[in-house]
N, C-alpha and C positions, 0 to 999 in steps of 0.2 A: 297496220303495223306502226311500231313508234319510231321515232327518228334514228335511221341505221347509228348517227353518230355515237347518239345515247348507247345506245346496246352496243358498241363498242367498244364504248368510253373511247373516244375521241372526238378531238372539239372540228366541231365543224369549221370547212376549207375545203375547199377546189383546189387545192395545191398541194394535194395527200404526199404523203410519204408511204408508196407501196412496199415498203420491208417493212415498215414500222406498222401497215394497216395486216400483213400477209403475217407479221409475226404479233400482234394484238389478238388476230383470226384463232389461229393456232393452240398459241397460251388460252385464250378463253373455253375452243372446243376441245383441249386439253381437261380444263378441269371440268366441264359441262357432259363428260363422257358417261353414261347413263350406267356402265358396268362399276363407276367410282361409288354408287352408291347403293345401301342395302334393302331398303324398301322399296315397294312396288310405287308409292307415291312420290316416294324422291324419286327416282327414275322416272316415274312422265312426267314429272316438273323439269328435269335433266332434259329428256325429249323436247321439250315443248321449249324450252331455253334455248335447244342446241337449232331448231331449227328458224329461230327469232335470229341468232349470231349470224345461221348459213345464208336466209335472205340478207339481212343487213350488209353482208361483206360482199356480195352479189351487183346489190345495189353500189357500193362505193368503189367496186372496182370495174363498175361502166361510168364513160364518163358523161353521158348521156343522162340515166338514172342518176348519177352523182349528184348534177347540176338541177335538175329534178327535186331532187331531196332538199339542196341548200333554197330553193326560187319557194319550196312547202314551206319552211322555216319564215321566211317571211310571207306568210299567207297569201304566192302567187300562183291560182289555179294554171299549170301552164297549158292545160286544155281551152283557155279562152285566148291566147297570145296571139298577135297576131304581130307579121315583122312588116319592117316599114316599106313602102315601095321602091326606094334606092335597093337596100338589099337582098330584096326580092327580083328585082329586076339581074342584079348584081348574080347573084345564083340560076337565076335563070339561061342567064349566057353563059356560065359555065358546064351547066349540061346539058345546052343546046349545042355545044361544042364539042361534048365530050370531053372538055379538059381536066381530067382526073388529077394532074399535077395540082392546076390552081386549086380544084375542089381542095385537096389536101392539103396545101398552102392555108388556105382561109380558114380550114378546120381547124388547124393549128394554132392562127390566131387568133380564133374565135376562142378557143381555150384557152389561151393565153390571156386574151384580154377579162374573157370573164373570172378567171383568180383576181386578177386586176380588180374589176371592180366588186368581187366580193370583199375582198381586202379594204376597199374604199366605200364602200355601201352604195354603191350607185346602183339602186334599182332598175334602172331604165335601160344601164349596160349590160346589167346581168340577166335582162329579158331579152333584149335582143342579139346577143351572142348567143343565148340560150338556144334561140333559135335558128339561125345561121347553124350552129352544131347539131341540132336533131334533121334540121334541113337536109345537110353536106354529108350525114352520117349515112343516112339512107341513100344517098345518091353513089355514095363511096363504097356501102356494102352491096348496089346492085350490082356495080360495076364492075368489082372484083374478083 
C-alpha cells in the first residue's frame, strides 16, 4: 500500500488532528462512492480507491500503525528494532508489577515524546519510543 498520508492528502505527523483526519476520511469516501459514477470501470476504479482511503485512515488512526507508517517514510524496517536495555528493563518492571497506571503513564509519553522527535527528526527517538509504544500497547491491551 502507499503511504496512508499520500492517499489522504495529509502531510505526515504523529500529531494528527482527528476531526481534520475523520473529516479528510469522509469528504474523500464521499466522492470515491462507486454509485457516483456511470461506468462499470469507473466504479472499480471508485472500489479500488475507496478501499486504498479505508486502509489508509485505519492505519492513521492507530497510533501504533501511525508511528509505523511515519519510522517506513524514513526507510525504518521496524521489524529489525530493537529497544535499548534501560527501557527494556524499564517496562519490564512494570508488567512484572502489573502497574497498568505507569504502563499508561509511559504510553503516553512515549507518544508524546515521539511527535517530539518527529517534529525534530531525531531518528533514534522516534525508534525507541516507537517501541516502548508497541511494547506498553500490547501489554495495556492484554490487561484490559
Amino acid at each position: 500500500m502507499n503511504n496512508p498520508f499520500t492517499i489522504l492528502q495529509l502531510n505526515p505527523t504523529y500529531d494528527i488532528d482527528e476531526e481534520g483526519l475523520e473529516h479528510q476520511y469522509q469528504d474523500m469516501m464521499h466522492h470515491m462512492h462507486p454509485d457516483k459514477y456511470n461506468t462499470k470501470a469507473e466504479q472499480d476504479i471508485a472500489i479500488i480507491r475507496s478501499v486504498e482511503i479505508n486502509q489508509a485512515y485505519a492505519i492513521l488512526k492507530d497510533p501504533i500503525k501511525r508511528a509505523a507508517s511515519l519510522l517506513a517514510l524514513k526507510y525504518v524496517d521496524t521489524d529489525q528494532l530493537q529497544m535499548s536495555l534501560e527501557r527494556l528493563s524499564h517496562c519490564l518492571e512494570i508488567q512484572e508489577n502489573n502497574d497498568i497506571a505507569a504502563a499508561q503513564n509511559m504510553f503516553n509519553m512515549a507518544q508524546e515524546n515521539f511527535g517530539k522527535a518527529w517534529n525534530a527528526s531525531n531518528l533514534d527517538s522516534l525508534k525507541e519510543n516507537f517501541l516502548v509504544m508497541k511494547y506498553l500497547e500490547r501489554f495495556l491491551r492484554n490487561n484490559s
